[in-house]
PQR file of N, CA, C, O and H, with PARSE charges and radii, in Angstrom:
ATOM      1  N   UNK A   1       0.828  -1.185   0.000 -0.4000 1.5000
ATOM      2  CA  UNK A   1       0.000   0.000   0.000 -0.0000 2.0000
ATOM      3  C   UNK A   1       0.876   1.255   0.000  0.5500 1.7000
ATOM      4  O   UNK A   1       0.816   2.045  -0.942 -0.5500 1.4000
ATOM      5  N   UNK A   2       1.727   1.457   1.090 -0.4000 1.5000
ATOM      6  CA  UNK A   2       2.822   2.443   1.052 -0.0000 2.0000
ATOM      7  C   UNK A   2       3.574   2.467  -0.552  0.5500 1.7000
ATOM      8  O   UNK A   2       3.813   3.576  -1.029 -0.5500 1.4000
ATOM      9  H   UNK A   2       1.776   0.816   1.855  0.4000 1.0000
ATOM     10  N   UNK A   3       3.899   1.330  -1.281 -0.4000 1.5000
ATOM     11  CA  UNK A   3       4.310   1.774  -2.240 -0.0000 2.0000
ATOM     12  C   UNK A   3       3.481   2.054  -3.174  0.5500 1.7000
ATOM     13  O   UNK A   3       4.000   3.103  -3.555 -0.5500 1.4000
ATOM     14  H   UNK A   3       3.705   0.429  -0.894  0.4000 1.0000
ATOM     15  N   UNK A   4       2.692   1.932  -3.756 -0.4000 1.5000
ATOM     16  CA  UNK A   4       1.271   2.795  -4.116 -0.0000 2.0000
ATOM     17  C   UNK A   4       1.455   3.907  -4.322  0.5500 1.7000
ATOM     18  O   UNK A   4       1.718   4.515  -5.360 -0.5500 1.4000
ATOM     19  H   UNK A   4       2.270   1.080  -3.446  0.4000 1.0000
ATOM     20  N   UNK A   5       1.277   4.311  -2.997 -0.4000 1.5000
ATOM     21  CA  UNK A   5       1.210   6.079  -2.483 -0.0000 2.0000
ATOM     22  C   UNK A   5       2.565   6.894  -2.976  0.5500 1.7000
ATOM     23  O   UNK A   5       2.684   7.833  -3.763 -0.5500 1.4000
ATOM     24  H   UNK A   5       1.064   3.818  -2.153  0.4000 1.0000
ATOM     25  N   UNK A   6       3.250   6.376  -2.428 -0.4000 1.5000
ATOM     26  CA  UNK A   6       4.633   6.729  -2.954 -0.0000 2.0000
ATOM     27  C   UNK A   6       4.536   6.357  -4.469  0.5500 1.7000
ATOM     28  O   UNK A   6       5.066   7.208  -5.185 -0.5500 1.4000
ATOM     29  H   UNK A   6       3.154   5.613  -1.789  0.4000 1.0000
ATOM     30  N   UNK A   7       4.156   5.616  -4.932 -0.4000 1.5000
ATOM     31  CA  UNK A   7       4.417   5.775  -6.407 -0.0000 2.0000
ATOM     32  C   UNK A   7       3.307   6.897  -6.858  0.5500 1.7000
ATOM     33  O   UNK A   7       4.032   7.822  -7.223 -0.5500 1.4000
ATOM     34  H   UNK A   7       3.726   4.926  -4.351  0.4000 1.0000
ATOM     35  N   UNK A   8       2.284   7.223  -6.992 -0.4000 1.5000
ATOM     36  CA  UNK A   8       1.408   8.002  -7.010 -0.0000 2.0000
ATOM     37  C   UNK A   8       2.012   9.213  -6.668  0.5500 1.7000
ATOM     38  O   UNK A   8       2.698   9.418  -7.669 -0.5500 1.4000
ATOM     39  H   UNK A   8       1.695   6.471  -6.696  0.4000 1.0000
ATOM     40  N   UNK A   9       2.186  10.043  -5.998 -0.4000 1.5000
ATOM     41  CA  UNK A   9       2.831  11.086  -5.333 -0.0000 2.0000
ATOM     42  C   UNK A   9       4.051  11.327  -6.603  0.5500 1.7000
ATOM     43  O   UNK A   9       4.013  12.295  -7.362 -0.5500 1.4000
ATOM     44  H   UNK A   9       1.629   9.876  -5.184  0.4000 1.0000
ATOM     45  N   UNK A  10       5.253  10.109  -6.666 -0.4000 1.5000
ATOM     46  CA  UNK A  10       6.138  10.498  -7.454 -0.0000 2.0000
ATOM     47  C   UNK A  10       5.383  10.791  -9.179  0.5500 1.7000
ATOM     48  O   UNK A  10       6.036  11.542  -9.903 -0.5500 1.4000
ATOM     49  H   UNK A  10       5.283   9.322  -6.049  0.4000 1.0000
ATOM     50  N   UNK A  11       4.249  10.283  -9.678 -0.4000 1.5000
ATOM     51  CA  UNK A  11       3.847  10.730 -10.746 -0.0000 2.0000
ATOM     52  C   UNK A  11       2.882  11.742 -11.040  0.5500 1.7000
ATOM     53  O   UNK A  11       2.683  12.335 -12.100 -0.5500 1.4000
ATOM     54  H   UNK A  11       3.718   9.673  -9.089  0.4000 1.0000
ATOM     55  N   UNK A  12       2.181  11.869  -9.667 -0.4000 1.5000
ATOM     56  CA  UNK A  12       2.017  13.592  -9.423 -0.0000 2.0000
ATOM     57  C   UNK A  12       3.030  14.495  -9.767  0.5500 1.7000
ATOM     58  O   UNK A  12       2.815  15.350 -10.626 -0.5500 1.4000
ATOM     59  H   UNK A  12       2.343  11.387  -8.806  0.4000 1.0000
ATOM     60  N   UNK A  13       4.029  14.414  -9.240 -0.4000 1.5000
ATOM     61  CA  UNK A  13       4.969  15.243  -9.455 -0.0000 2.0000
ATOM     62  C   UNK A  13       5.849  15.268 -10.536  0.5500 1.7000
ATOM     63  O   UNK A  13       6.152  16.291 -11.149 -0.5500 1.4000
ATOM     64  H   UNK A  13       4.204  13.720  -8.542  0.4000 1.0000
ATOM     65  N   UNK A  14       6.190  14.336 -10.733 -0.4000 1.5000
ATOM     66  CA  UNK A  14       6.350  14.568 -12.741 -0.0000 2.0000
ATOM     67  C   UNK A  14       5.733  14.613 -13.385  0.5500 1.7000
ATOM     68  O   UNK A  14       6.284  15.443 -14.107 -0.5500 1.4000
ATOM     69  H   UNK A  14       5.944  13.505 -10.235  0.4000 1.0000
ATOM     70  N   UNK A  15       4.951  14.405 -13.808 -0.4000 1.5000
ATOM     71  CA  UNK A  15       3.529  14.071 -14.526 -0.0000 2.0000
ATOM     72  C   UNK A  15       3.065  15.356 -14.828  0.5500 1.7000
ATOM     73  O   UNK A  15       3.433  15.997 -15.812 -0.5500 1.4000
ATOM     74  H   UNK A  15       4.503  13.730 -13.221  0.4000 1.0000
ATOM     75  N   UNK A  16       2.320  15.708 -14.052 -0.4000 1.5000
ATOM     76  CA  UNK A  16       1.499  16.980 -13.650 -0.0000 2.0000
ATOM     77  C   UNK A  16       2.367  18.138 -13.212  0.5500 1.7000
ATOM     78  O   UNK A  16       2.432  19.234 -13.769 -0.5500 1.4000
ATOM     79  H   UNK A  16       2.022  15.187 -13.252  0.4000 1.0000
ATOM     80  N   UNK A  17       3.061  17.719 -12.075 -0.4000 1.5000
ATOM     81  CA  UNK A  17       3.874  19.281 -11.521 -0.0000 2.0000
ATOM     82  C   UNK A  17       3.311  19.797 -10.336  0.5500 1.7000
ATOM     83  O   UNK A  17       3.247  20.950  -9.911 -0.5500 1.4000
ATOM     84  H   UNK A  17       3.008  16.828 -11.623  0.4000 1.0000
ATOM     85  N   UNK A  18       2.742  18.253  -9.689 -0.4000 1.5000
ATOM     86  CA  UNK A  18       1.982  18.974  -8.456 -0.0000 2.0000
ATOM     87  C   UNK A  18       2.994  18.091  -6.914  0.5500 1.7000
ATOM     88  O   UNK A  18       3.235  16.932  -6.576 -0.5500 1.4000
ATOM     89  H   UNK A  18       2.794  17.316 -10.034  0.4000 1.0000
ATOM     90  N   UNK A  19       3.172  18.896  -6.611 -0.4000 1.5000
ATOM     91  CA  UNK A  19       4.050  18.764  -5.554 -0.0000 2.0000
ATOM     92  C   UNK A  19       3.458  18.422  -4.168  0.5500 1.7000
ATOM     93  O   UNK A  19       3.778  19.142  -3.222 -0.5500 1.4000
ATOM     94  H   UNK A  19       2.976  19.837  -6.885  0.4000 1.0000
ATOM     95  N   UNK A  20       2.672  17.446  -3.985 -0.4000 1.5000
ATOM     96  CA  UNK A  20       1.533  17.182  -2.866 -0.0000 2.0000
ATOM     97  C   UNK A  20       2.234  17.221  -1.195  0.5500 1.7000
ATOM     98  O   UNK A  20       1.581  17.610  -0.226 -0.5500 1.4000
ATOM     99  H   UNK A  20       2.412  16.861  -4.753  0.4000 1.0000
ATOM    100  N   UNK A  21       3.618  16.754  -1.117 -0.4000 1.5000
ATOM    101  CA  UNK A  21       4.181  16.486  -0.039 -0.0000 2.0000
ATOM    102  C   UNK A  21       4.534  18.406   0.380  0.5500 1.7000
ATOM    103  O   UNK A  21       4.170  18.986   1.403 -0.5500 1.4000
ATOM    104  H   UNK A  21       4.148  16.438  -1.904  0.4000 1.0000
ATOM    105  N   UNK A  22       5.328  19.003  -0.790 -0.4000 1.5000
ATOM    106  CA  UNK A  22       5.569  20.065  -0.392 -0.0000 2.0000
ATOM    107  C   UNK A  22       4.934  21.053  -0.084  0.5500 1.7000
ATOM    108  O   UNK A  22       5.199  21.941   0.727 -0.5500 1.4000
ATOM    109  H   UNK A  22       5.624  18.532  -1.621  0.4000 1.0000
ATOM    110  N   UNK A  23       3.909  20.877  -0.865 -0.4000 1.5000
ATOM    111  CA  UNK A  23       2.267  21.895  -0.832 -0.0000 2.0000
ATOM    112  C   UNK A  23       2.033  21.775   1.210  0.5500 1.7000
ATOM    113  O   UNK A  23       2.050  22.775   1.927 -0.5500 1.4000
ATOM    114  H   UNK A  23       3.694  20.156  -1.524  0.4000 1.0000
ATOM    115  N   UNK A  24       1.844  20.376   1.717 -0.4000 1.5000
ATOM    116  CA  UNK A  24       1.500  20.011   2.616 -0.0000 2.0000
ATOM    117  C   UNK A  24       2.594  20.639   3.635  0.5500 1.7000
ATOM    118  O   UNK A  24       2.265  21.631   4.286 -0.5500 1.4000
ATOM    119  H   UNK A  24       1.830  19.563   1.134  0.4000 1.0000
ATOM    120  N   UNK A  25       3.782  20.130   3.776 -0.4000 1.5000
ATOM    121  CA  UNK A  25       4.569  20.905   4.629 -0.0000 2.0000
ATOM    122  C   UNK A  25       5.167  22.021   4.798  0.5500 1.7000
ATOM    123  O   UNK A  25       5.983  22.400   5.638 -0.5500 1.4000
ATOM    124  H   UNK A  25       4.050  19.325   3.247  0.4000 1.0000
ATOM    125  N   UNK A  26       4.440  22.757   3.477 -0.4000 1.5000
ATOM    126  CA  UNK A  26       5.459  24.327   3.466 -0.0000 2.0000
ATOM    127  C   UNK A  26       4.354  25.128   3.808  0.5500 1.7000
ATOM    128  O   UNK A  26       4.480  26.336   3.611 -0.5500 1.4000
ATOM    129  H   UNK A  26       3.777  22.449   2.795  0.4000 1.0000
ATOM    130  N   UNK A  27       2.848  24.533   4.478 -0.4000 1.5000
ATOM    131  CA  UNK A  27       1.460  24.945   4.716 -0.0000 2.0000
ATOM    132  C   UNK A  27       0.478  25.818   3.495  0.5500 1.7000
ATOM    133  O   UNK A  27      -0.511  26.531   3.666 -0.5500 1.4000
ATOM    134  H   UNK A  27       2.745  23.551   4.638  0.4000 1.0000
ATOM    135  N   UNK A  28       1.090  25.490   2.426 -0.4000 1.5000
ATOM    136  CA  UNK A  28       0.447  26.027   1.366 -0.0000 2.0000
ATOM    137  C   UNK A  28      -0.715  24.959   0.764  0.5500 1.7000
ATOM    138  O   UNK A  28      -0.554  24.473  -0.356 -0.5500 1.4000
ATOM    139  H   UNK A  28       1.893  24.911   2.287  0.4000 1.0000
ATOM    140  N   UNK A  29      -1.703  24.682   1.449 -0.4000 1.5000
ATOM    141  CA  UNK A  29      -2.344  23.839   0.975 -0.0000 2.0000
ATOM    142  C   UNK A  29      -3.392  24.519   0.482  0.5500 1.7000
ATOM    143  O   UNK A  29      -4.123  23.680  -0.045 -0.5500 1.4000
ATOM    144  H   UNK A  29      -1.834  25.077   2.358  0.4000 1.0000
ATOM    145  N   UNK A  30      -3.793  25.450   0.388 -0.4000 1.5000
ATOM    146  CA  UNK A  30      -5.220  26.020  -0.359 -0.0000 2.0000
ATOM    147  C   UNK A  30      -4.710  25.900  -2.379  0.5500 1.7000
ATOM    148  O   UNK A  30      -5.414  25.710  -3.371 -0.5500 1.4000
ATOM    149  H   UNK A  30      -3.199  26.131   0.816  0.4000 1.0000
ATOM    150  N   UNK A  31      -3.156  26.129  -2.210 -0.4000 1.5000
ATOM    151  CA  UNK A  31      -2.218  26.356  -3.670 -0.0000 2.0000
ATOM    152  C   UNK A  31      -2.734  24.798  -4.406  0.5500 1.7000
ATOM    153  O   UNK A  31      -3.169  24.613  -5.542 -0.5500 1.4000
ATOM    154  H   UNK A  31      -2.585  26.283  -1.404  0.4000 1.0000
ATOM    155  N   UNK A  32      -2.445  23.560  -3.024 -0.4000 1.5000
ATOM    156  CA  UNK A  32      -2.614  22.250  -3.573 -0.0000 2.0000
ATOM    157  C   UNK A  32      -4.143  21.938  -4.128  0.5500 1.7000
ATOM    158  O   UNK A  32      -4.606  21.292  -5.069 -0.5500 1.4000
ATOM    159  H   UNK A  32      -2.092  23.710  -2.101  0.4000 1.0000
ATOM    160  N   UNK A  33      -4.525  22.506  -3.364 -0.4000 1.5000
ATOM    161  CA  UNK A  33      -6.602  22.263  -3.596 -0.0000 2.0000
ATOM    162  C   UNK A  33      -7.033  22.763  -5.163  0.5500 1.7000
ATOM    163  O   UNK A  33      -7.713  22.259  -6.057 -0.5500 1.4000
ATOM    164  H   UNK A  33      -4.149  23.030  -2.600  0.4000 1.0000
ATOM    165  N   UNK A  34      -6.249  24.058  -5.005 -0.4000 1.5000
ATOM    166  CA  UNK A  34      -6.656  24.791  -6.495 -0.0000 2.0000
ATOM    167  C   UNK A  34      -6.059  23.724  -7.795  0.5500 1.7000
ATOM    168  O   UNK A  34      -6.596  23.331  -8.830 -0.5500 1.4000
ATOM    169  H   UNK A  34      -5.696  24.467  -4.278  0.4000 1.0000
ATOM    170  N   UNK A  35      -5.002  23.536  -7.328 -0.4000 1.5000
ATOM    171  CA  UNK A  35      -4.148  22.595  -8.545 -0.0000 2.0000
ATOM    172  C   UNK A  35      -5.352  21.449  -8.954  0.5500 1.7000
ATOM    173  O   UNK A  35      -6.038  21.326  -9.968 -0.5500 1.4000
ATOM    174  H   UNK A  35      -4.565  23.856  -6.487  0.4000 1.0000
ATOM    175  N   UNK A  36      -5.282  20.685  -7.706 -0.4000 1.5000
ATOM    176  CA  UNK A  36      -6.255  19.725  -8.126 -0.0000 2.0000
ATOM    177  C   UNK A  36      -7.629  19.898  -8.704  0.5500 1.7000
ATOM    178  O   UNK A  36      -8.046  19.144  -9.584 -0.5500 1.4000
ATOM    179  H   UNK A  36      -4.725  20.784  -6.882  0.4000 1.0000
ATOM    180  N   UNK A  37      -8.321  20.872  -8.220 -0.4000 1.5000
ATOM    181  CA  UNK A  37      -9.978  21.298  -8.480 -0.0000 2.0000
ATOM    182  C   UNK A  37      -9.295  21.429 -10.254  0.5500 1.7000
ATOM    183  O   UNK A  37      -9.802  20.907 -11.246 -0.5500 1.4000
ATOM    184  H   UNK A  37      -7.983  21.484  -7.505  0.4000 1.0000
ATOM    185  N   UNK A  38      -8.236  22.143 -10.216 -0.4000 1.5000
ATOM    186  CA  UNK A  38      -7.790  22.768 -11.992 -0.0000 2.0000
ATOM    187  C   UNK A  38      -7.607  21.145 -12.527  0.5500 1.7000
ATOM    188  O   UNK A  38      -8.093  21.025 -13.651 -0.5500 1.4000
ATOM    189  H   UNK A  38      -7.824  22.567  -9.409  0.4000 1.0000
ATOM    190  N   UNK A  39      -7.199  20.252 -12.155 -0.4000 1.5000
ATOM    191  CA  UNK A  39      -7.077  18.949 -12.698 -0.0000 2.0000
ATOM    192  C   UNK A  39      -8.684  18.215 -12.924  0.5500 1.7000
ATOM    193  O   UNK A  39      -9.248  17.759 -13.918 -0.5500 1.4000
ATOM    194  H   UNK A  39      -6.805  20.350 -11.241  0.4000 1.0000
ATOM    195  N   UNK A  40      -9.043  18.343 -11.620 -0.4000 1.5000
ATOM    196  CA  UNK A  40     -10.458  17.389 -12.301 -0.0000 2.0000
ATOM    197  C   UNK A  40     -11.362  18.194 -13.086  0.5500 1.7000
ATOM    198  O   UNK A  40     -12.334  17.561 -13.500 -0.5500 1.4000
ATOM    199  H   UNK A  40      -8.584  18.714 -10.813  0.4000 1.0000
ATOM    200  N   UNK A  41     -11.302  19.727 -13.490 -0.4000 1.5000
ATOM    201  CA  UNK A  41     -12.131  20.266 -14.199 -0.0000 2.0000
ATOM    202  C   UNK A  41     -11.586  20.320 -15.610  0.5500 1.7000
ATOM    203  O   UNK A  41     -12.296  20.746 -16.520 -0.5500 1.4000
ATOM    204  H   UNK A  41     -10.513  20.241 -13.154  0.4000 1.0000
ATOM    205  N   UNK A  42     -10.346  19.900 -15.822 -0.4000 1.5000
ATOM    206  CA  UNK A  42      -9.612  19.471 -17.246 -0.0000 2.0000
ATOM    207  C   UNK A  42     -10.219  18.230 -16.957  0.5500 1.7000
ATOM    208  O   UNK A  42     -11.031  17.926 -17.830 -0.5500 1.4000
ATOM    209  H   UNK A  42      -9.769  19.553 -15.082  0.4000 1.0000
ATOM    210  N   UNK A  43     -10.130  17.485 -16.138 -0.4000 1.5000
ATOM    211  CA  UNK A  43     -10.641  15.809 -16.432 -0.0000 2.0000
ATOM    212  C   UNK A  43     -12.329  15.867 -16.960  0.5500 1.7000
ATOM    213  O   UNK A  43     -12.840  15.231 -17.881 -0.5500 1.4000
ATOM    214  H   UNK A  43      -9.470  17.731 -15.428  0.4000 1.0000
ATOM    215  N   UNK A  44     -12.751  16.519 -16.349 -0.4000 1.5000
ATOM    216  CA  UNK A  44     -14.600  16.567 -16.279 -0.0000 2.0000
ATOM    217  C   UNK A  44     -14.700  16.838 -17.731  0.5500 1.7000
ATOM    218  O   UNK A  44     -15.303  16.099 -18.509 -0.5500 1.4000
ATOM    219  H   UNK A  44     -12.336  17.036 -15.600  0.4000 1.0000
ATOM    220  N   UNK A  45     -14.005  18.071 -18.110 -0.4000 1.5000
ATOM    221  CA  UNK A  45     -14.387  18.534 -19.450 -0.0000 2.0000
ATOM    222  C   UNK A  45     -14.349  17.853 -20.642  0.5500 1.7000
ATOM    223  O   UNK A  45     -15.094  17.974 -21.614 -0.5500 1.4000
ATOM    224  H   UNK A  45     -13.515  18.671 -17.478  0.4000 1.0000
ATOM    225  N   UNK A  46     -12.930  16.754 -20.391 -0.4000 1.5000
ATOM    226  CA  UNK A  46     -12.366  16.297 -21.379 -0.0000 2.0000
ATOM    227  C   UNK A  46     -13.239  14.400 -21.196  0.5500 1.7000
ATOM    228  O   UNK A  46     -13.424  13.605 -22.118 -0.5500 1.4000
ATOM    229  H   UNK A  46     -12.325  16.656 -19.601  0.4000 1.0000
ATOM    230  N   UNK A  47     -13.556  14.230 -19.866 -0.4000 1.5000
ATOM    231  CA  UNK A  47     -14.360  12.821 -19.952 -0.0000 2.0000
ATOM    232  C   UNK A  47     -15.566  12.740 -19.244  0.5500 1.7000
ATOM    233  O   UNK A  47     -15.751  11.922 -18.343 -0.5500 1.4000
ATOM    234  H   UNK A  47     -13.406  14.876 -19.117  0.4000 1.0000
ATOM    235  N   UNK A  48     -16.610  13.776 -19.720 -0.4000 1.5000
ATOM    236  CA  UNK A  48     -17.773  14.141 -18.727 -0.0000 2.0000
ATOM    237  C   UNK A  48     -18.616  12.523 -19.510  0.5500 1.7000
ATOM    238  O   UNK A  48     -19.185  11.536 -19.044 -0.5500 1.4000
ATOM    239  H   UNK A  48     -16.460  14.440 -20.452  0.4000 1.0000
ATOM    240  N   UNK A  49     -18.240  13.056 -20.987 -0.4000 1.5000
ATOM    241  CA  UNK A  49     -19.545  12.260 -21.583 -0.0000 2.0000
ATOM    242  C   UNK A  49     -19.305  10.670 -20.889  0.5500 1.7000
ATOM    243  O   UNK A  49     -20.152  10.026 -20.270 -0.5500 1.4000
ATOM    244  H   UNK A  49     -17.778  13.858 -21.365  0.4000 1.0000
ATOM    245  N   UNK A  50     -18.018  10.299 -21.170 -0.4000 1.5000
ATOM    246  CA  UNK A  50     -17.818   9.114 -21.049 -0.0000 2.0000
ATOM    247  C   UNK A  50     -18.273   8.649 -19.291  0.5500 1.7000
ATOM    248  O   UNK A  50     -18.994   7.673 -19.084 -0.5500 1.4000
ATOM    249  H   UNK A  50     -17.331  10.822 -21.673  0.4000 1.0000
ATOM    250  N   UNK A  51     -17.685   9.577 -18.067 -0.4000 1.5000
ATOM    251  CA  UNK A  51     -18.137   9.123 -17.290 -0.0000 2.0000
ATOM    252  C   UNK A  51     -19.496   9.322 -16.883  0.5500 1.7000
ATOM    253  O   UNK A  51     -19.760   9.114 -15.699 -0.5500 1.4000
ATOM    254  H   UNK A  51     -17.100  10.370 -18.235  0.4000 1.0000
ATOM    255  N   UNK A  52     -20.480   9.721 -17.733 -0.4000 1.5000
ATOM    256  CA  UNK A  52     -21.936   9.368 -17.105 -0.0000 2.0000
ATOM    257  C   UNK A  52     -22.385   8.346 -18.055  0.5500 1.7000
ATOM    258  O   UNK A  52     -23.362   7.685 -17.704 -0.5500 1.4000
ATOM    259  H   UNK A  52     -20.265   9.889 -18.695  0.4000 1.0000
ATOM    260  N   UNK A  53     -21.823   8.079 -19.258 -0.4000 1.5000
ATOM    261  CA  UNK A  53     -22.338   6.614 -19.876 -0.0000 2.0000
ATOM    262  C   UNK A  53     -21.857   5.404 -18.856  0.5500 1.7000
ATOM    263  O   UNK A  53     -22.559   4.424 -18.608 -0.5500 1.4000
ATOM    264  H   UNK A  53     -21.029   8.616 -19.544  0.4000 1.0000
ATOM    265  N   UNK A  54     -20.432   5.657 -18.260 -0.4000 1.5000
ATOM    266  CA  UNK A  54     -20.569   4.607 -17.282 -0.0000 2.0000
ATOM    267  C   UNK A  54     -21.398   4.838 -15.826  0.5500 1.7000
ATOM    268  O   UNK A  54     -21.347   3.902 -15.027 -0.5500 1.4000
ATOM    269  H   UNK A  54     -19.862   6.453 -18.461  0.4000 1.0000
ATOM    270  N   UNK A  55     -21.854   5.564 -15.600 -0.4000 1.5000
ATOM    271  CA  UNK A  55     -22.629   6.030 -14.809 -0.0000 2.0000
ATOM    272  C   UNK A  55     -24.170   5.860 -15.051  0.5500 1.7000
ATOM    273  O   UNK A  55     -25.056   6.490 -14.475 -0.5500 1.4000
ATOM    274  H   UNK A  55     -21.895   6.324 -16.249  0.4000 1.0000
ATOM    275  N   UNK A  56     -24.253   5.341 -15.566 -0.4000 1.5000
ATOM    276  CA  UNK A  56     -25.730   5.027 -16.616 -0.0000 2.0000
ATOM    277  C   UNK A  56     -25.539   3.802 -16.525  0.5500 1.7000
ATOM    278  O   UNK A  56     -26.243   3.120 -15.780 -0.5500 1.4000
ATOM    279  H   UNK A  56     -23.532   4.829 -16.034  0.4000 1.0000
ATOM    280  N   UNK A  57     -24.603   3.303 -17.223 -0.4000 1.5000
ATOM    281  CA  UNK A  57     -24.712   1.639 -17.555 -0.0000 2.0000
ATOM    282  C   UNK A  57     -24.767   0.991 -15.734  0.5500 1.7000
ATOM    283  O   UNK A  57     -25.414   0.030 -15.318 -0.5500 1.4000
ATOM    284  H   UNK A  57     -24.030   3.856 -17.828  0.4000 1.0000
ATOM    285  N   UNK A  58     -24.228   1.536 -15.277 -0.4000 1.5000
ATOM    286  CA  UNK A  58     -23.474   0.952 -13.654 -0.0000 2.0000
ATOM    287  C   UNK A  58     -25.017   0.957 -12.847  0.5500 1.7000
ATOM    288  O   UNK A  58     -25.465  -0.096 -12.392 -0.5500 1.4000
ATOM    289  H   UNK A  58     -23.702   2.317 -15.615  0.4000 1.0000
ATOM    290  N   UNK A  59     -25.754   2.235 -12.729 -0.4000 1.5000
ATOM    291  CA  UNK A  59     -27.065   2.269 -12.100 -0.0000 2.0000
ATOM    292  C   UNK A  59     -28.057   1.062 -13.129  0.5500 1.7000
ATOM    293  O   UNK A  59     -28.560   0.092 -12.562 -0.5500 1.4000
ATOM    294  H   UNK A  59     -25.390   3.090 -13.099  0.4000 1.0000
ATOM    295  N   UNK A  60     -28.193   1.216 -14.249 -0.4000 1.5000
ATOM    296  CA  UNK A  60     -28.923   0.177 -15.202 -0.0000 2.0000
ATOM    297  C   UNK A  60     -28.503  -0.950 -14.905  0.5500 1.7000
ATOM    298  O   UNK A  60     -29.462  -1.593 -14.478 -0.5500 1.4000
ATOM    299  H   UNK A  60     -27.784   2.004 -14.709  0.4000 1.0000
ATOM    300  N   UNK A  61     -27.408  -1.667 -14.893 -0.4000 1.5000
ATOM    301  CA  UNK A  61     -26.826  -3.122 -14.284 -0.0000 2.0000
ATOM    302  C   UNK A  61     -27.368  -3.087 -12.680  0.5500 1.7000
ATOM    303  O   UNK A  61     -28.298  -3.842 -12.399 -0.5500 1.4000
ATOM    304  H   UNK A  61     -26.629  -1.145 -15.239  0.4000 1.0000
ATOM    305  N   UNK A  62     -26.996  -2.520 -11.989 -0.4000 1.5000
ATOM    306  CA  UNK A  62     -27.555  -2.720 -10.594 -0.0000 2.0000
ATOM    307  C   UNK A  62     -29.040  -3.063 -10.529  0.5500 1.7000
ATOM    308  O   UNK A  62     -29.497  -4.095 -10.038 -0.5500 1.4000
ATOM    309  H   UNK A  62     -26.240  -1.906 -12.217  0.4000 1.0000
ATOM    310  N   UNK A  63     -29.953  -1.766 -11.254 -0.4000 1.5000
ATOM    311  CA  UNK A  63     -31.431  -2.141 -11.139 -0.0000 2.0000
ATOM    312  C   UNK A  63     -31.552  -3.453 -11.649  0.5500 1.7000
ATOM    313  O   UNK A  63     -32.093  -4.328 -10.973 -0.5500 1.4000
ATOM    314  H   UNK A  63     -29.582  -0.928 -11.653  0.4000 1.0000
ATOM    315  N   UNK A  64     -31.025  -3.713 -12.962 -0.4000 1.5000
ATOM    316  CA  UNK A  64     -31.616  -4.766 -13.277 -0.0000 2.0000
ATOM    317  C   UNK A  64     -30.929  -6.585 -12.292  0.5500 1.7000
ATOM    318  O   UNK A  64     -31.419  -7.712 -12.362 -0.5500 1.4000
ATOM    319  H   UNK A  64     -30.585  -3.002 -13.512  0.4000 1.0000
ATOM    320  N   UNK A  65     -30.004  -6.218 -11.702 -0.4000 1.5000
ATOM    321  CA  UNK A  65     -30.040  -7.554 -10.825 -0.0000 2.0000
ATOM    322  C   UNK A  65     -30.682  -7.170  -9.395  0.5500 1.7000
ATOM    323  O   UNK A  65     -30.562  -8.010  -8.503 -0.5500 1.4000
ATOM    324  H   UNK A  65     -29.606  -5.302 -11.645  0.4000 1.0000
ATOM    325  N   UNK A  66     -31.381  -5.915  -9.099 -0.4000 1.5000
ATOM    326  CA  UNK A  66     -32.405  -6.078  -8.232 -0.0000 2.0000
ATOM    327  C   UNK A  66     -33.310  -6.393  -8.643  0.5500 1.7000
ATOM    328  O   UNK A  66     -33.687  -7.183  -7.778 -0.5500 1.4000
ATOM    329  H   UNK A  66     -31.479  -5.233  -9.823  0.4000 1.0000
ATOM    330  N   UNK A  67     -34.387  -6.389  -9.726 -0.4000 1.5000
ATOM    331  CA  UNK A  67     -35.321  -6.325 -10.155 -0.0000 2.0000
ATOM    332  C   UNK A  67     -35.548  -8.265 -10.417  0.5500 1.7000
ATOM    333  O   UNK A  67     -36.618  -8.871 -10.469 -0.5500 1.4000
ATOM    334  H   UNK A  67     -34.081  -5.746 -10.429  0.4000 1.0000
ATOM    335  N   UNK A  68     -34.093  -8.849 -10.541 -0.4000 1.5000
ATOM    336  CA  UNK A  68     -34.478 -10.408 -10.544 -0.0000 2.0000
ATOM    337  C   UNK A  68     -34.608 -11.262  -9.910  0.5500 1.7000
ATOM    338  O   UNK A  68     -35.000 -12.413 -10.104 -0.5500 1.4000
ATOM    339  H   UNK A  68     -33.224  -8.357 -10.499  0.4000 1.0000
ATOM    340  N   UNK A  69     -34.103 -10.458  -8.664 -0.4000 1.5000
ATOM    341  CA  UNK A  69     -34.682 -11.105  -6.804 -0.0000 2.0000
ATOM    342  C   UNK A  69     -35.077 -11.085  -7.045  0.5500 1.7000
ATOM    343  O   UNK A  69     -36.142 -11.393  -6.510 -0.5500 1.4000
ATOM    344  H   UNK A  69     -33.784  -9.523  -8.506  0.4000 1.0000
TER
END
């Protein structure tokens, strides 16, 4: 699990350019919040459609294996 995180974190930070550990200990965390909100609203924009077709299919599969109890 720890390496996970640590791997995650290190591709935050190349990847993107978001510095999560330093944001956190240099107490600049409102800087880290904005980064991210700016990341998932590039994500939303760029995969809104796709994630409510799976968001559709996922509620539609559920009803329908309640509905066969």
């Amino acid at each position: 699990m720890t390496l996970i995180i640590v791997g995650a974190l290190v591709i935050l930070k190349y990847a993107y350019d978001v510095d999560v550990v330093g944001f956190l200990t240099e107490g600049r965390f409102k800087e880290w919040l904005d980064k991210l909100y700016g990341l998932s609203a590039k994500g939303w924009e760029r995969y809104s459609e796709f994630l409510i077709k799976i968001w559709n299919y996922l509620i539609n599969f559920v009803k329908n294996i309640i509905s066969k109890n």
